[in-house]
KOLDREN-181988 format. One line per 2 residues: number of its first residue (from 1); their letters; for each residue y, z, x of C-alpha. Coordinates in nm, 3 decimals. Each point is the difference from the previous one (the first is absolute). Example, Ala and Ser with C-alpha at 12.3 -4.5 7.8 and 13.67 -1.06 7.14 Angstrom:
# KOLDREN-181988
1	as	-0.450:0.780:1.230  0.344:-0.066:0.137 $
# end
This chain:
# KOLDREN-181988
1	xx	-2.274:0.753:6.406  -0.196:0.315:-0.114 $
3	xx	-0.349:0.086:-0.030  -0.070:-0.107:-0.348 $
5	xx	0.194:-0.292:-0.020  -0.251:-0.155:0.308 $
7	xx	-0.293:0.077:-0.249  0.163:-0.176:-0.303 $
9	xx	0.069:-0.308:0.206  -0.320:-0.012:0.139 $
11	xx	-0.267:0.139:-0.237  -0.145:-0.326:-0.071 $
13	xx	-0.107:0.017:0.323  -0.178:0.352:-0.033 $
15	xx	-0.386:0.029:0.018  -0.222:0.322:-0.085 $
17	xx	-0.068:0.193:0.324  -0.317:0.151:-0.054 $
19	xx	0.019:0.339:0.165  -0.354:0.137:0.186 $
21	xx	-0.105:0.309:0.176  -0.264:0.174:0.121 $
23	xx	-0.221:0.214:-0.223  -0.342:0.174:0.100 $
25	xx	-0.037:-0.260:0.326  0.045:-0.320:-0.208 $
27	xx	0.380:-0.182:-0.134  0.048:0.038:-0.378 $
29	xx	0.324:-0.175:-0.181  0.161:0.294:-0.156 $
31	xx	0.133:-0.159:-0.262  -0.379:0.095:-0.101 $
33	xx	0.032:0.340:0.025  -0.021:0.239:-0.299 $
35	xx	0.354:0.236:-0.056  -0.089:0.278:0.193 $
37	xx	-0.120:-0.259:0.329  0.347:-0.169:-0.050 $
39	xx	0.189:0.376:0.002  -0.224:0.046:0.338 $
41	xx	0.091:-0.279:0.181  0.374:0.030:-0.072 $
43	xx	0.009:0.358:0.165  -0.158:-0.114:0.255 $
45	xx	0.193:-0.049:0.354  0.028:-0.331:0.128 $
47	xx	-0.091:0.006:0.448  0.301:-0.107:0.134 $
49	xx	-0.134:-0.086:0.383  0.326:0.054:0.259 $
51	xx	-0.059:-0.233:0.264  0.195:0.151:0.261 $
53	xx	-0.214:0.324:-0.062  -0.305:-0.214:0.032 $
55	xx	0.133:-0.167:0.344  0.121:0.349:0.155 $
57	xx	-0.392:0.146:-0.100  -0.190:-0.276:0.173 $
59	x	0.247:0.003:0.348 $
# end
């Protein structure tokens, strides 16, 4: 079964996710944000934490 045809069957289902992150030291919903906050935060890079890396660091 593809992709979309999991999301047809099961969009009743579906609830808003409301997505937050960190602004100035406190957690703002960006949906909030003005145009040029929203073209910010989606050029941002995501932390992608590698746990091995984090293992091999602390040995």
């Amino acid at each position: 079964m593809r992709h979309e045809e999991i999301l047809k069957r099961i969009n009743e289902k579906r609830t808003k996710c409301t997505v937050y992150t960190r602004v100035m030291g406190y957690h703002r919903p960006v949906e909030s944000f003005n145009i040029g906050k929203k073209g910010e935060h989606k050029e941002r890079k995501q932390f992608v934490e590698h746990p091995q890396r984090v293992l091999q660091d602390c040995a």
